[in-house]
N, C-alpha and C positions, 0 to 999 in steps of 0.2 A: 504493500500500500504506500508507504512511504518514497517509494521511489520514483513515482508518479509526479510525486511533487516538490517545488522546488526551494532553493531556503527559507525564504520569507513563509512561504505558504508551511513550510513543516514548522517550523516553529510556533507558528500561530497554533497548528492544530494541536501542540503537546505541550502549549500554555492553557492550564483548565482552571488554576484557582486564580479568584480576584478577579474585577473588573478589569475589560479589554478590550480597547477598541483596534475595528480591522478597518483601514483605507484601503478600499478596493479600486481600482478604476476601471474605466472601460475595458471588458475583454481580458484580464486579471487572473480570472478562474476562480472568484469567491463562491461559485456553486461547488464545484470540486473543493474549495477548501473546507465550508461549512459541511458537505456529505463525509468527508473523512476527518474533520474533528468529532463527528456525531457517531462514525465508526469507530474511533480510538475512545470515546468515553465508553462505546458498550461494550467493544470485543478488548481492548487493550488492559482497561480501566473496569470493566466488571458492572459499570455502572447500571441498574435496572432503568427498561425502556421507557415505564413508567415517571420515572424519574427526570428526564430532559423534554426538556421545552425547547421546540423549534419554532419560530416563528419566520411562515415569509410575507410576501407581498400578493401573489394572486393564489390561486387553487392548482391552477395549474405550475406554479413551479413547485407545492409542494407535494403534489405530484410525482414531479421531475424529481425530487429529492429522496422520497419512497422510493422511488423504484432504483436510483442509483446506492439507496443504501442498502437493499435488498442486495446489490448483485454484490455487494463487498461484503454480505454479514449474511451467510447461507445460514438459515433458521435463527436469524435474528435481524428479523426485518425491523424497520422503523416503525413505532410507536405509533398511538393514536393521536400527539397531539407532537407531531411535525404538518401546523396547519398556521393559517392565516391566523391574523388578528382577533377579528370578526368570526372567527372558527372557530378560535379559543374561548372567547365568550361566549358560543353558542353551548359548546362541553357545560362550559362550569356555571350556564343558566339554568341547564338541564337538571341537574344535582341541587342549584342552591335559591331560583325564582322563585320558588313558593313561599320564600319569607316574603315576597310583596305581594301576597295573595293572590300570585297567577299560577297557571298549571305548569307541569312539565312540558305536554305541546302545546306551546305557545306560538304564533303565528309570526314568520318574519313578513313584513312587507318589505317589496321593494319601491321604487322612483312610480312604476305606475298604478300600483294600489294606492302611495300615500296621496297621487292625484287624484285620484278614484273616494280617500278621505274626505279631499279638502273641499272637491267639488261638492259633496255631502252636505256637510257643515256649511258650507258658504250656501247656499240653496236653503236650505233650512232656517237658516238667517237673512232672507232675502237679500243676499249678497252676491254681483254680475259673477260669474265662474266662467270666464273665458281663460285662454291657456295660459295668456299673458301673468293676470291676473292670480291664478293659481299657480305658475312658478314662483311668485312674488312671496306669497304667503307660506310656501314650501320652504325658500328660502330664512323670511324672516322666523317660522316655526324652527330652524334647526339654530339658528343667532340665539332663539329665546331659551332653547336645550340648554347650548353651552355656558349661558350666559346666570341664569338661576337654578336656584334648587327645586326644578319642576318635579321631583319625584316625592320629596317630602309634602309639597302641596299641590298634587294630585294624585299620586299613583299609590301611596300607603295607605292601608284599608283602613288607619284612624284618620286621611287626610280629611281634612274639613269643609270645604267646597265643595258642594254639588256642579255639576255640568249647569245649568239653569242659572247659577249665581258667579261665574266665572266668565272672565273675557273671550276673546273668538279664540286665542291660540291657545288657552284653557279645553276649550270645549272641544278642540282638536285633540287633545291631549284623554282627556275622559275618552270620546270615539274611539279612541286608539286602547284606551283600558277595558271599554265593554266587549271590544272583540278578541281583547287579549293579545293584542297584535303587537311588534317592535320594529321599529325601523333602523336602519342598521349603524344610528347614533347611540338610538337607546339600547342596543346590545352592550357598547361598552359604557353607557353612562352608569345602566343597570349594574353591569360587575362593578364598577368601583364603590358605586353605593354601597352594595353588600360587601366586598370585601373593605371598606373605609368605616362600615356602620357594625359591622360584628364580628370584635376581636379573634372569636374562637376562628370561626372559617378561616379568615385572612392570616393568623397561625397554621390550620390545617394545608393551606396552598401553598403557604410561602415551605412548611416542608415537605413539600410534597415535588418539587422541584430544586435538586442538589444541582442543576447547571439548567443555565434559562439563552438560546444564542435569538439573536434578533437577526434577520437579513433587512435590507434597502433602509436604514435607520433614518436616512435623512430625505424622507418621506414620513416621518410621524409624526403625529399633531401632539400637540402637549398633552392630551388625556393620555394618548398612547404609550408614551415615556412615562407619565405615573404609574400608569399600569403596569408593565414588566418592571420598575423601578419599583415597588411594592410587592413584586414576589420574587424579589432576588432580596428580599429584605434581610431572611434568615441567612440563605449561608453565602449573599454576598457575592457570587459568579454569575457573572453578565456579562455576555461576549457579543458584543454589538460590530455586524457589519454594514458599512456606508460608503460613499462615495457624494458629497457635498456637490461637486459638478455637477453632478446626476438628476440634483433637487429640483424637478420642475411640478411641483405641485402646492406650490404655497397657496395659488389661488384657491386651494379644497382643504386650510386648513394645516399645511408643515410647517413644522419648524424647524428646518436645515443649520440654523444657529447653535442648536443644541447639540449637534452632534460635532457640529465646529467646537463648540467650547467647551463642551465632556472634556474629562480630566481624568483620565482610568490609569490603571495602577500600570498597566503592560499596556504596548501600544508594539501594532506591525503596518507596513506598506507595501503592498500588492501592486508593483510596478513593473511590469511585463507584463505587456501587451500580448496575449496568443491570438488575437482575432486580427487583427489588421495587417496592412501593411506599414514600415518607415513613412512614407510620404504623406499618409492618413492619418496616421500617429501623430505627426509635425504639423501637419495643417489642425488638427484639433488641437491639442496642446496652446498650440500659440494663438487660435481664438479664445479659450477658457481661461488662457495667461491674462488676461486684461480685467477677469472679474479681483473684487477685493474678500469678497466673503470666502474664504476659502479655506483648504488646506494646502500650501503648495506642495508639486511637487511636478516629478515631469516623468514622463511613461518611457519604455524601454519597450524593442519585440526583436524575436530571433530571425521573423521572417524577412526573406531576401525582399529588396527594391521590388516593388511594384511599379506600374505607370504611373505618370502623376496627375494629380485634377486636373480635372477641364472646367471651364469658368465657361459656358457657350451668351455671351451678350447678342439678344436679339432686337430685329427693330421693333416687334409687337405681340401683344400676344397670343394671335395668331403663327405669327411666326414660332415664336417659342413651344408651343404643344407639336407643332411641324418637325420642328432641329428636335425634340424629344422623340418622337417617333423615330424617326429615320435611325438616333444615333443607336434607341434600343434594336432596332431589328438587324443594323451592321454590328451586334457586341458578339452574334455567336453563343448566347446564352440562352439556357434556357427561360421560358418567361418567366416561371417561379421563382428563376433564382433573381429576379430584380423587383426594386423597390422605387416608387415615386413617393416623395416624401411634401408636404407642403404645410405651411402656419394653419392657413385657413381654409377652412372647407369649399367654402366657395371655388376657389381656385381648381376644384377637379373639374370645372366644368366643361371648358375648352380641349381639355386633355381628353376626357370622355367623348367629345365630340369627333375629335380629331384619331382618337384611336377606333371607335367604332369604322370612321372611313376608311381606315389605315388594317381594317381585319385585327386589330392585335387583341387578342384574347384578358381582360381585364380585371380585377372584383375592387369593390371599395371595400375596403378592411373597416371594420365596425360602423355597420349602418346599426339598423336594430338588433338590438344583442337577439341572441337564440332563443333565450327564455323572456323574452317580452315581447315576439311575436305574436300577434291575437291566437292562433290555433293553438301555440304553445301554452298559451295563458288558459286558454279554456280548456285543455285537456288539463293542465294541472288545479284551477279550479273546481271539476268534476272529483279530482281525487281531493281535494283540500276538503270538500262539502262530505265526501263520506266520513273523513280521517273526523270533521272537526267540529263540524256542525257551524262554519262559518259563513255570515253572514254575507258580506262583503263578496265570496264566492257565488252563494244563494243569487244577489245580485247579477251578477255576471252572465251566469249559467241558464239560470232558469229558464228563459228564452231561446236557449241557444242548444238546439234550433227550436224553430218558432210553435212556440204553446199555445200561441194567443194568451199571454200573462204577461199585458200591457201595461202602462202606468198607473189607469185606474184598479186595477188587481194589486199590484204592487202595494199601492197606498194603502187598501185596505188592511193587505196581511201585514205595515208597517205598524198600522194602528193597533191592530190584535197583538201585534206581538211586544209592542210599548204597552200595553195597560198589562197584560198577562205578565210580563217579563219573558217571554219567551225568544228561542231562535225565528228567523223569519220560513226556515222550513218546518219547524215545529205549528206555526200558522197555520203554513198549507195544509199538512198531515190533518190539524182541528178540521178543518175548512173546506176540503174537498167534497160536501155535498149540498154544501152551499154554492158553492162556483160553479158545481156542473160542469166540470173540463174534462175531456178524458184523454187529453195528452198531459193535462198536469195531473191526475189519477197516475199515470204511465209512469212519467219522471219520479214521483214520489216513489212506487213501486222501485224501481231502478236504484233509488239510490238506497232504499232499506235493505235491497237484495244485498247490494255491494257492503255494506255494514256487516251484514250476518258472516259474508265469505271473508272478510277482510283479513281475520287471523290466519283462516286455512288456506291462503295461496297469496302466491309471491307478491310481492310491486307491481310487477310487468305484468305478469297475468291480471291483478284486477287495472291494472290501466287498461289493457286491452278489450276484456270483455265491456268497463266503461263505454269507451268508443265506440264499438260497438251495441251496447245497447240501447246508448244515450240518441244515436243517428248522427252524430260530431262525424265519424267517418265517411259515413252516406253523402253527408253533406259537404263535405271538401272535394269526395269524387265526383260528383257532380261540379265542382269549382272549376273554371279555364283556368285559377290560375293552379295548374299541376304540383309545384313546389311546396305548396300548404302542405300538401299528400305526405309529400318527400319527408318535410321537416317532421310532423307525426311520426312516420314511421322510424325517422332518427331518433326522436325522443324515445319511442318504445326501446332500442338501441341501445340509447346511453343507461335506460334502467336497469336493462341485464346486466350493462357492464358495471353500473353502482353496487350491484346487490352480490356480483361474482366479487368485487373488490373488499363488501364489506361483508362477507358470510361468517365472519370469525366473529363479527359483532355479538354481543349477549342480546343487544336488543334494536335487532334491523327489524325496525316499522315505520310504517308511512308516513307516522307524524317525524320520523328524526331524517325520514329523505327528503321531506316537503322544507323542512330546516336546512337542510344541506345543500340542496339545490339554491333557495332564497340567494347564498352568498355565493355563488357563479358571476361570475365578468366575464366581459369579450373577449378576455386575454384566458378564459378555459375554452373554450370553443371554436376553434378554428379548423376549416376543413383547407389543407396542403393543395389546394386542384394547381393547373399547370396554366397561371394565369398572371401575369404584372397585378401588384399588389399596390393602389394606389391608398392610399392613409395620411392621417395627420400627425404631425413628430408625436404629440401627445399618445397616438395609439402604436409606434412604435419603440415604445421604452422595452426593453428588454429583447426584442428582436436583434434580426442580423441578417445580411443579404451578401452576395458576391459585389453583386452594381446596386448603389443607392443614388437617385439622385436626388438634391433637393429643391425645389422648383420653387420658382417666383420670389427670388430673392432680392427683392427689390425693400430700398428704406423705408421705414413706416409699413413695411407688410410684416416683415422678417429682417428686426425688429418690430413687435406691432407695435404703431401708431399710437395705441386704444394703453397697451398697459405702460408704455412710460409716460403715459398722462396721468392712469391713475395713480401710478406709484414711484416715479421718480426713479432713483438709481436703484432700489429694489427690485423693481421692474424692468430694469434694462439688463441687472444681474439674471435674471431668472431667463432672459432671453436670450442671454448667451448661452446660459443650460442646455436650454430647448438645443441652441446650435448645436452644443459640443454632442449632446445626445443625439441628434441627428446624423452626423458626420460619424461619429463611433460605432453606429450601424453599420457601417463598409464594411468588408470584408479587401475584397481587390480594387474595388475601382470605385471614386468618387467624382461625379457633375454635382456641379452649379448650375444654374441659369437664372437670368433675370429679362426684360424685357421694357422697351420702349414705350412712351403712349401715356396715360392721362389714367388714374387709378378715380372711380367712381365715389370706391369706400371714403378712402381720404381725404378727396376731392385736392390731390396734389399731383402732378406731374412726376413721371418713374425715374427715380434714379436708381444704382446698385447700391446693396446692400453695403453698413461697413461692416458686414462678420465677412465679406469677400473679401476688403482692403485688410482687414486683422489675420490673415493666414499667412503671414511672414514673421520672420526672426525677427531680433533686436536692426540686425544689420542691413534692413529691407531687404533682404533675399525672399522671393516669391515661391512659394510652392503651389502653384498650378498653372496652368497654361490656359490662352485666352481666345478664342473663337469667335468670330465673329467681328462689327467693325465699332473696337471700342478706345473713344479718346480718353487720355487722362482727365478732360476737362470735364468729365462724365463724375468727375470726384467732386467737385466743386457744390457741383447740385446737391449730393450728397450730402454735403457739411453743410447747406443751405439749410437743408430738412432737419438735419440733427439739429440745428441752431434753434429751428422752430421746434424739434417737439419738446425741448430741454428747456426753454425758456418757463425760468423756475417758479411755478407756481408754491412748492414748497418752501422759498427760500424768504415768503414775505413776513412781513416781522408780524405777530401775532401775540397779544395776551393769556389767549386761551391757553387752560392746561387742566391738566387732571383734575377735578372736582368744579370745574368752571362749570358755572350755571348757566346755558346758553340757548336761545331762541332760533330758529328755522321758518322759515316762509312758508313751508309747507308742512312741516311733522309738527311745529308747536315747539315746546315748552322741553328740555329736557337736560340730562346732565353728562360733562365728558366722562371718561369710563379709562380711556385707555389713549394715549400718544403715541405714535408712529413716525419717527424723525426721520428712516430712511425716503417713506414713502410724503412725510410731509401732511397726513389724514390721521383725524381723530375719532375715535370709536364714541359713540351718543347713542345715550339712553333714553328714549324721550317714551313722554307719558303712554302716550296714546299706539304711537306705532312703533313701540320698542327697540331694537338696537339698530345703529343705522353706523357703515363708516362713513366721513366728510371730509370734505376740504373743509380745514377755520376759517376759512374767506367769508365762505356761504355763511357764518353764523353769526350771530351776533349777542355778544353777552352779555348777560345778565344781573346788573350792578345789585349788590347787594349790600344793607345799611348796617 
């Protein structure tokens, strides 16, 4: 085992006691290091499986981690909690939720049930529920999570507040406890709770894990750091891997500072590159050289010289999806093995157009995730309503296909089942001979059957007879569009493949797949077909291709425009991220391209990007070469546009500060919370529409005697 890996990387792995931070960088091998430190504490070290905590970043690399640990530890496979964050708290809700008076299956929502919420609630309240509107309230409901002690005054069976006497993000919050539901903030607000609220547990956990490793650290939001920072509490082994570069996710909530300013007892640097080439190595390096938040340091790789970038400047961007084409289909690769990479979504559009003419075989990498697909959605609400007796499901389902149980049906069994206390199928079951339906007689029937058989046959088998008996599959065969078909039948698929993976479970049932499933991203489900992979950098973080390119790098795009306005040089930091993450996809060969012409979004005329001008040394030595017909004076513009988006809004003198009482034009009345000096914006608490960030400009404060 050891020999696989190289100094830095073995030393890491057979430093186990005390706090340790790993600097991984791009292409590094911190999978391979993290799978064979986790080999050495169980096969070297004796350590029980039980006993280590892996945490990664999506499902699928821990995953990838299983199965690599399996093939180094023959009958000592990896444990059940080499899992996500969000996976980890799913486990230990399971065992310890019921102290806030909810079941063990509890119900995870995801993004379009808690829409499916709020649309609810806001309807009920005679409040407009257009999408706009309900992102808004999405958003400000998870501000108001982080921000209070919403569980002590809503969610504990002595809290005090009825739903009727509590404000609207209250009354979201009660909704979300009648149907026992969590959305995947409250997964870990919940654990902290309980492990911050009841010594004995948070004793039981913290020894219940003798080594705790973290992977992509600086991707964690500050709940998350307390979290594994509270159960490394007993014996103190916290072995956190990062790469601060990497951090492109502050906008959802990271804090990459933390992992800059950790102070651990042992510290290693993962500097060897095995994934690139020198020239890709140099070209990122020395755009990431120019952020300040950092860790320095500079990468190494054994691989020989590669080709070097090409920079393709075009007149338009027409032209530029044109020079893309052409250059893909002269690389001699296959199509899978390349990537088109852009800021903003927008930008696939012409490339789509241009490739459809051009034959080249395409997919956009994360449209609608897999499992929030409508088919998907109602084949797993079919089984959510047997497992759960859920409401929100009921919702969904019952129509589907058509019962004739329209809105005025609905309202009724809303009302029966409000005065009774009952589920809304509990309604129907009363009700069915008052309604005189007899596809809703049918459905009921259907789902009591599915109840009865639930224990004596698998996942898949009762999905399937579902589908079947529901008319869900009748009704997609008959669909044009065929795919629906397809993805069902993938689904049925991946539940064979869940239940062969977890047969060794004590207790594989459908309320802990319907949990499992909930914490899936786009980043577990991907089908390899033989197609150029068009995506935004954001979805490809942790990928890697032969040819990457990255399109439309023009200033104010890539850089955007939009975030070094909201946040100054935080925001420009975070945009090199994106870059250097961008660029660190390559494997052999890396494009640029930008493009001539008059940008809509911005309403600014194109110049190139400066992450182009930043891929040289100290010594302006250039590495990439330039195509197409581009003057120095092409730079000028450039620094035109920087001059404009940097024109420092942050830098105006301002009284305001923490505890400043201060007025809004539009929110009212409210109080600062929180300073941001990078970004120059102040966090406010205001009466009425709760946490808002701002510019001090916009405010105006609030003299007090």
């Amino acid at each position: 085992m050891k020999d696989t890996l190289n100094t830095e990387q073995k030393a890491a792995v057979e430093c186990t006691e005390g706090t340790i931070r790993v600097v991984a960088g791009a292409g590094s091998g911190k999978t391979r290091t993290l799978t064979h430190r986790y080999a050495y504490l169980l096969g070297t070290m004796g350590i029980p499986q039980s006993d280590i905590l892996c945490v990664t970043f999506t499902n699928k690399a821990a995953q990838e981690m299983k199965t690599r640990i399996s093939a180094m530890c023959p009958g000592g496979a990896a444990g059940d909690f080499v899992t996500t964050i969000h996976g980890f708290c799913v486990k230990f809700l399971r065992e310890e939720i019921y102290r806030l008076g909810y079941p063990q299956n509890f119900i995870i929502f995801d993004e379009e049930d808690m829409k499916a919420l709020v649309k609810e609630v806001l309807e009920e309240n005679g409040i407009e529920r257009k999408s706009g509107i309900v992102g808004d309230y999405i958003e400000e409901l998870a501000a108001y999570k982080s921000a209070t002690p919403y569980i002590a005054r809503f969610i504990l069976p002595i809290a005090p507040a009825s739903e009727a006497e509590t404000p609207l993000l209250g009354k979201m919050i009660h909704r979300q406890k009648r149907y026992f539901a969590l959305d995947f903030d409250d997964l870990m607000f919940f654990t902290l709770h309980i492990l911050n609220n009841f010594p004995e547990v948070r004793k039981r956990w913290q020894e219940q894990f003798q080594y705790i490793m973290v992977d992509e650290v600086q991707d964690c939001s500050k709940t998350e750091w307390e979290l594994f920072s509270i159960l490394s509490g007993y014996y103190g082994n916290l072995f956190i891997v990062g790469d601060a570069d990497q951090a492109i996710y502050e906008w959802r909530g990271a804090h990459p500072e933390l992992f800059v300013q950790y102070s651990p007892e042992h510290e290693f640097y993962l500097k060897e590159n095995y994934r690139s080439t020198p020239n890709i190595v140099c070209v990122s390096d020395c755009i990431i050289g120019n952020n300040k938040n950092r860790l320095p340091r500079t990468s190494i790789t054994m691989r020989r010289n590669g080709c070097r970038t090409k920079f393709y400047h075009c007149r338009n961007e027409k032209n530029e999806a044109e020079t893309l084409a052409k250059e893909l289909k002269d690389s001699g690769l296959d199509w899978k093995d390349m990537a088109v990479l852009y800021r903003a979504s927008y930008l696939s559009r012409s490339i789509e157009q241009t490739f459809i003419r051009e034959k080249i075989p395409y997919v956009i990498w994360g449209g609608i995730r897999f499992f929030e697909r409508k088919e998907i959605k109602d084949a797993l609400s079919y089984l959510r309503l047997v497992a759960t007796d859920d409401d929100m499901s009921f919702k969904r389902i019952a129509n589907v296909p058509s019962r004739k149980i329209g809105k005025k049906t609905m309202a009724f069994l809303g009302g029966y089942a409000s005065t009774r206390r009952c589920s809304l199928f509990s309604a129907l079951e009363a009700n069915l001979g008052q309604l005189k339906n007899a596809k809703a007689s049918q459905f009921v029937t259907i789902i009591r059957e599915a109840r009865k058989g639930m224990s004596g046959s698998g996942i898949a088998a009762l999905l399937e007879n579902l589908l079947e008996s529901s008319g869900l599959l009748a009704e997609y065969r008959a669909d044009t569009e065929e795919e629906r078909l397809e993805n069902l039948q993938e689904l049925i698929k991946s539940v064979h493949t869940y239940e062969e993976e977890n047969k060794n479970e004590e207790n594989l049932t459908v309320q802990n797949y319907l949990q499992d499933i909930a914490l899936y991203t786009n980043a577990d489900y991907r089908k390899d077909d033989n197609k150029v992979k068009l995506m935004t950098v954001h979805q490809a973080k942790g990928l890697e291709f032969p040819l990457v390119w990255i399109y439309g790098l023009n200033e104010g795009i890539f850089p955007s425009h939009r975030t070094i306005r909201e946040r100054g040089e935080a925001g420009l930091e975070e945009e090199r991220r994106l870059m250097y993450v961008a660029c660190t996809r390559a494997k052999d060969q890396l494009c640029f391209s930008d493009s001539e012409g008059f940008n809509v979004q911005n309403s600014l005329s194109k110049y190139p990007s400066r992450f182009i001008r930043e891929a040289r040394d100290d010594d302006g030595y250039t590495y990439y070469d330039i195509f197409g017909q581009f003057t120095p004076e092409l730079w000028e513009g450039t620094d035109r546009i920087i001059n404009s988006l940097e024109r420092p809004h942050r830098n105006q003198e301002t009284n305001i500060s923490v505890g400043s009482k201060v007025h809004h034009t539009i929110f009212g009345d409210g109080e600062v919370k929180q300073q941001d000096p990078e970004s120059g914006t102040v966090t406010v608490k205001f009466e009425e529409f709760g946490i808002r960030r701002l510019r001090p400009e916009n405010l105006s404060e609030i003299k007090t005697s």
